[in-house]
Structures are given as structure tokens and as C-alpha cells.
C-alpha positions in Angstrom: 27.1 135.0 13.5 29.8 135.2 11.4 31.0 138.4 9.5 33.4 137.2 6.8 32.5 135.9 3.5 34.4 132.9 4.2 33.3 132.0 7.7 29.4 132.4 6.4 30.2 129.5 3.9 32.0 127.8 6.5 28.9 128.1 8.7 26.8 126.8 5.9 29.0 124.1 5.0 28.9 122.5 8.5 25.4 123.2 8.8 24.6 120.4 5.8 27.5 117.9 6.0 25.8 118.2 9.9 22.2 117.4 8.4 24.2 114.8 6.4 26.1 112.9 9.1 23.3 113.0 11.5 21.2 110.0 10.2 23.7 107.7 10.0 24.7 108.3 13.5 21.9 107.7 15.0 20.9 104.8 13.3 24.5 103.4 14.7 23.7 104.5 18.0 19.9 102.9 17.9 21.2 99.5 17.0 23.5 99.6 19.1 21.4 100.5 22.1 18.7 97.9 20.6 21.6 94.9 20.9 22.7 96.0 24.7 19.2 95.8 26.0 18.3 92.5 24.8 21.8 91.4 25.7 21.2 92.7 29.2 17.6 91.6 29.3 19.1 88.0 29.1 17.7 87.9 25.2 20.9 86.5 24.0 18.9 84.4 20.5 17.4 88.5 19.9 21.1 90.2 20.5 22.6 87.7 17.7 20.0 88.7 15.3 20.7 92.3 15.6 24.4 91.8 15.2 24.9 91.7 11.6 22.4 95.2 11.3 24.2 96.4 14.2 27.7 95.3 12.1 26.2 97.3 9.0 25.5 100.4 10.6 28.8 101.0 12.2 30.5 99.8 8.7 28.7 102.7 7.1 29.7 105.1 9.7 33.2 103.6 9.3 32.8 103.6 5.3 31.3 107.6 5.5 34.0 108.8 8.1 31.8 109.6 11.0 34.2 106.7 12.6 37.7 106.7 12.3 38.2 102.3 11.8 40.2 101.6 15.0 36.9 103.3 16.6 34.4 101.2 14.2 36.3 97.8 15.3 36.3 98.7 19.2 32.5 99.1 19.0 31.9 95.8 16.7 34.1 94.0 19.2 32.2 95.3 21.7 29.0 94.2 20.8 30.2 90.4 20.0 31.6 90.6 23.3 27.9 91.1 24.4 26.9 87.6 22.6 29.3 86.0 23.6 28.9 86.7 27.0 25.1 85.3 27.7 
């Protein structure tokens, strides 16, 4: 635990933006996951539905900073690669 005034609000600080970050990451991550299992299952009509929510949760990682944008487009491209593919 931290001893200094400071690095107790520090502490604090990180805890909440934490608490705040942490939703929106795993959302990104779910969809994600979601769209590469019905792409590998062969589900290529399910995987092209998902790909606009899948698009929308990375854009509001992107939009929050959780993503730095270079990162954000990788992972879109990524995943249209996945539609494309099947």
C-alpha cells in the first residue's frame, strides 16, 4: 500500500478509471470472440450480422481511449477479413 498522500490518490484514481474501462473492454473482446466462432464454425450469414456490433464496440473503445486507432483498425480489419474469408 502506498504511504504518500499522492500515491494514495493515485491508487484511488486507477482503481475507478479501472472500474470504468473494464466494461467496455469486455464487451469488445465478447463480440469479438462471438464473430470468430461463428466464422470458424462455418456460420459465415451469423459472423456478418455481428460485424456492425462487433464494429461499434471497438469504435467505442477507440472513441474512449482503451484503443489507440491504428490498434482499433487492425482489429476491424481483422474481423472483415474473417467474412470475407468463408
Amino acid at each position: 500500500m502506498p504511504l504518500i498522500k499522492s500515491a494514495i490518490k493515485r491508487a484511488r484514481q486507477n482503481t475507478v478509471r479501472q472500474d470504468r474501462r473494464k466494461p467496455v473492454k469486455s464487451l469488445m473482446k465478447t463480440m469479438m470472440k462471438k464473430m470468430e466462432d461463428a466464422a470458424k464454425a462455418g456460420k459465415r450469414d451469423e459472423a456478418v450480422a455481428l460485424l456492425p456490433e462487433t464494429y461499434k464496440a471497438i469504435d467505442m473503445a477507440e472513441k474512449i481511449n482503451i484503443l489507440h486507432k491504428n490498434n482499433a483498425a487492425r482489429k476491424k480489419a481483422r474481423m472483415a477479413k474473417l467474412c470475407a474469408a468463408k
